[in-house]
N, C-alpha and C positions, 0 to 999 in steps of 0.2 A: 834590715835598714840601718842605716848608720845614727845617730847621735842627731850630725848636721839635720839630715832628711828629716827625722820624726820632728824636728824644731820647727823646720819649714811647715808643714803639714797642721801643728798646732797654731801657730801662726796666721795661714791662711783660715784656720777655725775664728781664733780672735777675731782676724780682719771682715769676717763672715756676721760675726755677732756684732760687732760694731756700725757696719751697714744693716743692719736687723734683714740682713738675706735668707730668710728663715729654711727656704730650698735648699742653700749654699752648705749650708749650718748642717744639715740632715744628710746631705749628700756627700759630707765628710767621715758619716759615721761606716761603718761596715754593716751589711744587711742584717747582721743580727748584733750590733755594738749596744753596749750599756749606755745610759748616763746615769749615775745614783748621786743625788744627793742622800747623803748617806743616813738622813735620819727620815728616811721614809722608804719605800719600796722602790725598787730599780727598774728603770724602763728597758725592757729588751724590746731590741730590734729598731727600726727606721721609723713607721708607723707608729708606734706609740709613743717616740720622742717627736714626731711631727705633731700629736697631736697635743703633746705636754707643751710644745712653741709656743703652737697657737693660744692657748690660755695666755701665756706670758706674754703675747704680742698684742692684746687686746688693748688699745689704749695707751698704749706705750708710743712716746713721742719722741725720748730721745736715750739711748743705750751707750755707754763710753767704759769698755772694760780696761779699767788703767794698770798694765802691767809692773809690777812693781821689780820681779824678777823672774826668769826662767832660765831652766836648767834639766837636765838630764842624769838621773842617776838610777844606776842599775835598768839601764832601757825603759825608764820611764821618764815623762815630762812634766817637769810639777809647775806648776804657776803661782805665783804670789801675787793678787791683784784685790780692787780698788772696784766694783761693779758700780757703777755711778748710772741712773736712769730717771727718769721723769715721763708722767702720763698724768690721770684727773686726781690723783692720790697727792702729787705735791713731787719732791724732789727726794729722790732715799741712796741713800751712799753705804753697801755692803762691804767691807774686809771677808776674802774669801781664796782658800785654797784648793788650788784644783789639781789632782792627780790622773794623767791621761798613759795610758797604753796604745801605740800606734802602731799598726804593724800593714804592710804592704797598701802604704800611704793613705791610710784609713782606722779612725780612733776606735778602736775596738772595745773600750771600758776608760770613761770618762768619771771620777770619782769628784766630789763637791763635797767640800767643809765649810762653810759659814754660820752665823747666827739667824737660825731660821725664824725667829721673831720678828728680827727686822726687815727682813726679806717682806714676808706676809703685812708686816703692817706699811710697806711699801706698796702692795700693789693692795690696801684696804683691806684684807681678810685677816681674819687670825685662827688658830688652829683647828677651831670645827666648822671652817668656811672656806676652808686650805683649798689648792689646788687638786686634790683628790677628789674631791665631792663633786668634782663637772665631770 
């Protein structure tokens, strides 16, 4: 794939999570693609990122991932963005970097750096009530 392609591809990911299309989102991944945020255990494959969604979509009423910059280096696509969202928790605005690998128009290994604190106290939990525990 070229540069341009794998941009488009991440993109249509963005544009996916933004409409919270949570199908869309999964159907971008490859049948057995990562997503790790990286300070917890990694989701392999379709099914266990659909069901990591579903947690995150509970409640959730409005999702704006504000790209701050993207780019491509060494066949990868890094993103610099702004995850802004709102549900019964209030309103939580993330700083977070994402490292995606896309290969035959599907993200194969999707990596997440943010501050997982405030993530968690966004959507009301905090580390021993994490997203793990469901």
């Amino acid at each position: 794939m070229t540069d341009e392609e794998r941009l488009r591809v991440v993109q249509r990911m963005v544009d996916a999570w933004n409409t919270m299309d949570w199908d869309g989102i999964v159907s971008l991944f490859a049948p057995d693609g990562v997503l790790h945020s990286v300070m917890q255990e990694p989701l392999r494959g379709r099914e266990a990122i659909g069901e990591r969604l579903a947690l995150l979509a509970e409640g959730l009423t409005h999702l704006d991932l504000q790209i701050h910059a993207m780019g491509v280096i060494n066949g990868r696509v890094f993103l610099e963005r702004r995850d802004v969202f709102d549900n019964a928790h209030g309103h939580t605005e993330v700083p977070v970097v994402g490292v995606l690998a896309v290969e035959d128009g599907l993200v194969t290994e999707w990596l997440e750096y943010y501050d997982r604190a405030t993530l968690l106290s966004g959507f009301g939990r905090t580390p021993s009530t994490d997203f793990d525990a469901a």
